[in-house]
N, C-alpha and C positions, 0 to 999 in steps of 0.2 A: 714365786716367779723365778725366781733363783736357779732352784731343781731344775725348772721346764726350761731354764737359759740352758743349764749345762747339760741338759739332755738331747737337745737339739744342736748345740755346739758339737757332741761327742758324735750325733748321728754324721755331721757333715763332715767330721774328719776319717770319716769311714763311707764315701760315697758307693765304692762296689761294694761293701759288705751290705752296708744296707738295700743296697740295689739288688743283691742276690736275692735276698731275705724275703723283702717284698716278693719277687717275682716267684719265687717255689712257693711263699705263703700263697699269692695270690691264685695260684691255679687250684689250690686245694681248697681255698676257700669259693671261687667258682666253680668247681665242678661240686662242691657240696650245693652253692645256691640253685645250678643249676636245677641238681637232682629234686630239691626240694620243690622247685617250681613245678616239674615235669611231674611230680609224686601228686602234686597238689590236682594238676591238669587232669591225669587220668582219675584220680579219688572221683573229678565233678563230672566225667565222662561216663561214668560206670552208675551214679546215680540219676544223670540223665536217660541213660538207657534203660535202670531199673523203674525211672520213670513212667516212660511214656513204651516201654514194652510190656514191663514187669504186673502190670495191672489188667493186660488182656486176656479174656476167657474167650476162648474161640466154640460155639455151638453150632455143629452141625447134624444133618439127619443123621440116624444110627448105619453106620455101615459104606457111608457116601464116601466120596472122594471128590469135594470140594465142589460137589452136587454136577459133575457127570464126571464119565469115563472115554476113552476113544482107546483104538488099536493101530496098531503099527502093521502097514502090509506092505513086502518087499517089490521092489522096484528097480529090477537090472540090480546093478551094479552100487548104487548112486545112493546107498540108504534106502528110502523108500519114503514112501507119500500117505500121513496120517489119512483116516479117516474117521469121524466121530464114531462110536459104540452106544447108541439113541435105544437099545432094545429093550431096556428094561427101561425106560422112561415111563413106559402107559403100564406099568404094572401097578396095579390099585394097592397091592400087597407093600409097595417099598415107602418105606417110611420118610414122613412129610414134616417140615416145622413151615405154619404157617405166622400169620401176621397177629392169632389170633394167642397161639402157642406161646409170643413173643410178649403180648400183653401181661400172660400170668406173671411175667418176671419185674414187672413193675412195681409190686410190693415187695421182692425182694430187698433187705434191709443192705445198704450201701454197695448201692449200684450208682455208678455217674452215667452212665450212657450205653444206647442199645444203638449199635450201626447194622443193617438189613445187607445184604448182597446175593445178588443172582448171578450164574455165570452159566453164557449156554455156548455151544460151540456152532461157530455159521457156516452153513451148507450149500450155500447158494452160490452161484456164480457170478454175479455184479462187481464183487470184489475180486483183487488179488492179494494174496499177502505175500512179501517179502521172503526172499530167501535166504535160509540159514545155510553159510558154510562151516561146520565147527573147526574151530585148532584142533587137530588128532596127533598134530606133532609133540605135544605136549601132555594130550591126554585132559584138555580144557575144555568148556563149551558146549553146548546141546548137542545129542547126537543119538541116532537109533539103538534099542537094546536091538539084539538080533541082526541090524544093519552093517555097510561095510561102511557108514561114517563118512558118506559124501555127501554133498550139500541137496535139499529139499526145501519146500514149503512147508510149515508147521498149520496149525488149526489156526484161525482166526476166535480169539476168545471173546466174548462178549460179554462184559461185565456191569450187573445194573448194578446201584451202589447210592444209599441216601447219605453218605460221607463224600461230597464233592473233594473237601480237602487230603484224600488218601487214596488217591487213582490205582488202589494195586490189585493189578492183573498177575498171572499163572505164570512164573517164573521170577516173577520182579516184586521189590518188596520196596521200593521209593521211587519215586517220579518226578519230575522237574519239566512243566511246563516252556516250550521252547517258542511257544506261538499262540497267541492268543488267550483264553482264559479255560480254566474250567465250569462246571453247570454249580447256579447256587439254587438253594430252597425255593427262590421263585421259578424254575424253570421244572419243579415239578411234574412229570406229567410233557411235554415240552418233547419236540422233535428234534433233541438237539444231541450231539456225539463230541467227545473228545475221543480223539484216535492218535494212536503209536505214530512213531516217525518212520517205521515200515512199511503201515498202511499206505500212509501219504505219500511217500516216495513210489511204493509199487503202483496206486493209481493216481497219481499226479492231483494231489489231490491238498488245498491250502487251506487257511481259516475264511468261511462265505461263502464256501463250493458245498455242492449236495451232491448225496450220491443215495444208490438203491439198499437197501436192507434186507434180501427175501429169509423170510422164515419157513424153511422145508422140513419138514417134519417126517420120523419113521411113519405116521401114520399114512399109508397110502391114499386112503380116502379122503383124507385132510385135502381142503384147497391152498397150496402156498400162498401166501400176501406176501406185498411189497410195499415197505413203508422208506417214504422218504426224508432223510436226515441232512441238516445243516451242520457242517461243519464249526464249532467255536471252539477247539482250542486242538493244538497235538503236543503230544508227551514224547518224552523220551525214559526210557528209565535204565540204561547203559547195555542193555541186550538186544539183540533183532529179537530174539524168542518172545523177550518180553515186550516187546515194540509190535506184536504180533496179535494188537488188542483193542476192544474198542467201548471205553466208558459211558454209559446212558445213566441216565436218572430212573430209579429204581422203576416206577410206575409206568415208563417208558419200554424198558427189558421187558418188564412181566407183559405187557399188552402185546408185544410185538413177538414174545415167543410162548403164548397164550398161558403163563404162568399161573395167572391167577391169583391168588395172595402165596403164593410160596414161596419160601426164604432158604438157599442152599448154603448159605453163610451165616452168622450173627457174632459181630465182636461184643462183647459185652465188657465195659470196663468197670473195675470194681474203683471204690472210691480210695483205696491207698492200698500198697503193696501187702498189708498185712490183713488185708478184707480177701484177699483172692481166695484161698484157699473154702473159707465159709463160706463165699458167694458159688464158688464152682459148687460146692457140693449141696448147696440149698435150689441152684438151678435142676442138678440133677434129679432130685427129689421132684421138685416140680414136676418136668417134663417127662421122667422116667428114664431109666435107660433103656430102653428096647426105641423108643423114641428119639433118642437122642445123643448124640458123642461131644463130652466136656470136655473141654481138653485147656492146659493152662501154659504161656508162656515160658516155665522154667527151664524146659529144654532146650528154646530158643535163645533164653540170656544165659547159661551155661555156654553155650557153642559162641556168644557173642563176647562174653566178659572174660573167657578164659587168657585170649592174650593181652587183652587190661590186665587182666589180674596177674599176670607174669610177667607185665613190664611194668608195674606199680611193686612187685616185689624186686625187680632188679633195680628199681629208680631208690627205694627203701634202702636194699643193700649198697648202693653207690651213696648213697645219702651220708651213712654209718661210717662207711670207709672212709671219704672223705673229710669227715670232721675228724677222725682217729686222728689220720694223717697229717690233718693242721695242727691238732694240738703235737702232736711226737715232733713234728717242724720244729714248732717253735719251743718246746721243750729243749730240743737237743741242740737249738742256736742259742737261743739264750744262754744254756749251760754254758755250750762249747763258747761262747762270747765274754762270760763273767769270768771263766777260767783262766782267759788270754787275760782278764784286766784285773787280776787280783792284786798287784803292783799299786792302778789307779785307786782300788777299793781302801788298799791298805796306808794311803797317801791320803785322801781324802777323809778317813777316820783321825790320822791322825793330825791333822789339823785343827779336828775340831766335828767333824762332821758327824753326825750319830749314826748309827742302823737305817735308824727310818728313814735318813738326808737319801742315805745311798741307795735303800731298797726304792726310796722313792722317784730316783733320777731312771733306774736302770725300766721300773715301771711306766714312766712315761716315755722310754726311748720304743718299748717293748708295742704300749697302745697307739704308738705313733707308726709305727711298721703294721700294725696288724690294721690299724683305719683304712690305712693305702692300700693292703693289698682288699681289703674287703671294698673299695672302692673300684678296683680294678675288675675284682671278681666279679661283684655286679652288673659291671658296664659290660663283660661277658654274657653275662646272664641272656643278653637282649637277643643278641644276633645267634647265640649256639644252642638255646634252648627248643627250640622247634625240631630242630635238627637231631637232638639226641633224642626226641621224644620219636621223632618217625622212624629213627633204626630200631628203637626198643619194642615196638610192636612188630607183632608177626600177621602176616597175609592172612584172615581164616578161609579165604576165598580161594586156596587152594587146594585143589580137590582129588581124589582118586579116582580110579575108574566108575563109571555107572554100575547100578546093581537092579537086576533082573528082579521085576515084580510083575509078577501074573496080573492079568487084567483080572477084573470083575464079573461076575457075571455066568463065571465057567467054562467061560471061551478058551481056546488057547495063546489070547492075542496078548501084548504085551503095552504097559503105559508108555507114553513118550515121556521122558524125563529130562533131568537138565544134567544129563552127564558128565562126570566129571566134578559133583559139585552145586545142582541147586539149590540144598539150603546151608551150603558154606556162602554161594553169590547172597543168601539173604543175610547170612550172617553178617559178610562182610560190608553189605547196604547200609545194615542197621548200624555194623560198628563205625563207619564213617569215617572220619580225620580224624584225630586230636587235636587240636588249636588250642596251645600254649598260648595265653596268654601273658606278657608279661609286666606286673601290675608296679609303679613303684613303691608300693611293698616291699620289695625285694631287697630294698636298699633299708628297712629296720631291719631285715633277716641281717645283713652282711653287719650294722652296726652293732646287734644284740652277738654276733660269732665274733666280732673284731674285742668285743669287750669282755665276754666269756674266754677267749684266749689269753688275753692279757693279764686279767685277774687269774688267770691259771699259770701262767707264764711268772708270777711275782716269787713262784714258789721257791725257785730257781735261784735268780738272786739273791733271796732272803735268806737263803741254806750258808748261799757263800759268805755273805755278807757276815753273820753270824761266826762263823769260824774265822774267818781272817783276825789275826791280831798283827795288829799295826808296826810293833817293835819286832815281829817277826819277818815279816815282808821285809823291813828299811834293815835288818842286818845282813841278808842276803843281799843285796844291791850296791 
């Protein structure tokens, strides 16, 4: 008790020094907790997304594009005015994955789930869809290849889907219901539509309203139907392009655009991140390639985790730094501290006092400074740690220019695309926020660094301590 009297005596007749001491420790010891928290943040970010992306195998027909095509035909001045590309539809020759196709994949060995989707593009006139004006100031936004990049109406997509809970239509890769619900497993079959906040704006159109559906087909001879649908739910999914869309329940799609059991999509999720690659390639064998296009997430968490993964290695590198820097802190006060008081050191030996009395006094003056400021660091922690996490990521959703891809079919017409940038906007759906949380936790970190410093900091006095001799100090004074 003794020690800890005079060790706290000595801090208090040194208030700015120790008030310095704290405060440079304490920024180094918060920006190290910081980083640590922010490192911790994105590690759970990156496994979340390895998660719930990193496990999808995407099957489509051989050759499709996301089971149709459309062309871009000029229009004044103003971009120009999609129309579907339906011509190769009734081709008997193009390849089909049906319901039945999908079945074989059922004994495929760890698979968690097979999701169905249809997507057809609507031609009718009951509807209006929304108009796109892109940013061109920026080089941002949907916008015509071929076009002069003035605003237009896009296709109206129609997407059946036995996944209610993953509304994603043709531009957009997340959804957030603003009104009402979307379709579950009972509404199977069921007259019911979730629609874009495009749609609904362009025909005034709320949750309990119905509107017409016509299904017009290339085939001339075909008679169009018109099927009438109840509004329950409208999306948004932060694009007009992708707002530009209208979710049905699979059996719903198929009947109303005479599908039949045919499936232009199938997510198939494998049951852990290290199944995918045998699942992709046990599907393909299944279904064949000439039938069929496996395709696996990796390219999409690549373009997603790469600025996780480069603001977890500057959060790493900030990490390192900052503990360097705490300990050389307090290394070099310490020093520079026991140096000014080798007088006291040399006084207090010879009274009586041993090695250990002194090493021991200067140690608890040392775990008493490094507490506070680890107390202080912490209390940092709360309010700045979000804040360094959102400058350390970078936008992926930044895009360059579009790039020119022939349409299908042999035409010379061109896709509409998400210019600028559609699958950076999915990248960056998918990558989301970071939300730091911060746990108190944080405050063992700051206790287990305040006590790592200190046990490292004993080094220092104990060097001097050891050399001091007593009758040498009091002949000099």
């Amino acid at each position: 008790m003794r020690t800890i009297r005079r060790a706290l005596q000595a801090l208090l007749r040194s208030p700015l020094r120790a008030g310095l001491l704290v405060g440079v420790l304490g920024v180094s010891i918060g920006l190290a907790l910081i980083m640590i928290t922010v490192n911790g943040a994105f590690a759970q970010r990156l496994d979340d997304i390895q998660a719930s992306v990193g496990t999808d195998i995407t099957v489509r027909p051989a050759g499709s594009f996301g089971g149709f095509s459309f062309r871009a035909a000029p229009n004044g001045n103003n971009g120009g005015t999609v129309t579907p590309d339906n011509s190769d539809q009734s081709d008997s020759s193009r390849p089909t994955i049906t319901d039945d196709d999908l079945q074989q994949l059922t004994s495929i060995a760890n698979i968690a789930s097979i999701t169905r989707a249809t997507q057809d593009v609507y031609t009718g006139d009951t509807l209006q869809a929304g108009t796109v004006t892109p940013d061109t100031a920026n080089g941002s936004g949907p916008r015509f290849i071929g076009g002069q990049g003035g605003s237009f109406s896009p296709p109206i997509i129609v997407t059946g889907t036995d996944d209610p809970a993953n509304l994603v239509s043709l531009g957009g890769s997340s959804t957030t219901l603003t009104a009402g619900r979307s379709f579950t497993a009972d509404d199977a079959g069921a007259k019911v539509a979730v629609i874009g906040q495009a749609i609904a704006d362009a025909n005034n159109l709320s949750v309990g309203d119905t509107f017409e559906l016509t299904n017009t087909t290339s085939d001339s001879s075909a008679t169009p139907t018109t099927t009438t649908l109840t509004v329950i739910g409208i999306f948004t999914s932060g694009t007009t392009f992708a707002d530009n869309a209208i979710a049905l329940p699979i059996d719903t799609a198929r009947e109303i655009f005479n599908r039949g059991t045919e499936v232009d999509s199938a997510i198939v999720k494998a049951s852990t991140v290290d199944d995918v690659d045998q699942v992709a390639a046990d599907i393909k064998s299944a279904l064949g390639a000439d039938k069929a296009d496996v395709t696996t997430a990796e390219s999409t968490i690549a373009g997603i985790s790469a600025p996780l993964s480069d603001a977890k290695s500057s959060s790493e590198v900030g990490m390192y730094a900052a503990l360097v820097a705490s300990a050389v802190i307090i290394l070099f006060s310490i020093g520079l501290v026991a140096r000014q008081r080798i007088r006291e050191i040399g006084i207090l030996k010879a009274i009586g006092a041993s090695s250990w009395n002194v090493v021991g006094q200067f140690s608890v003056e040392t775990a008493a400074i490094a507490v506070v400021a680890a107390l202080i660091g912490a209390l940092a922690t709360f309010p700045l740690a979000q804040t360094v996490a959102d400058n350390l990521v970078s936008d992926p959703s930044t895009g360059g220019p579009a790039t020119n891809v022939t349409g299908p079919g042999g035409g010379g017409g061109r896709f509409f695309v998400a210019g600028g940038g559609a699958a950076a906007t999915r990248a960056s759906n998918l990558l989301g926020s970071v939300n730091v949380a911060v746990s108190p936790e944080v405050f063992l970190y700051a206790l287990a660094i305040a006590v790592g410093l200190a046990l490292l900091a004993t080094v220092v006095p104990a060097w001097y301590v050891g050399r001091v001799r007593p009758a040498e100090v009091l002949r000099h004074e």
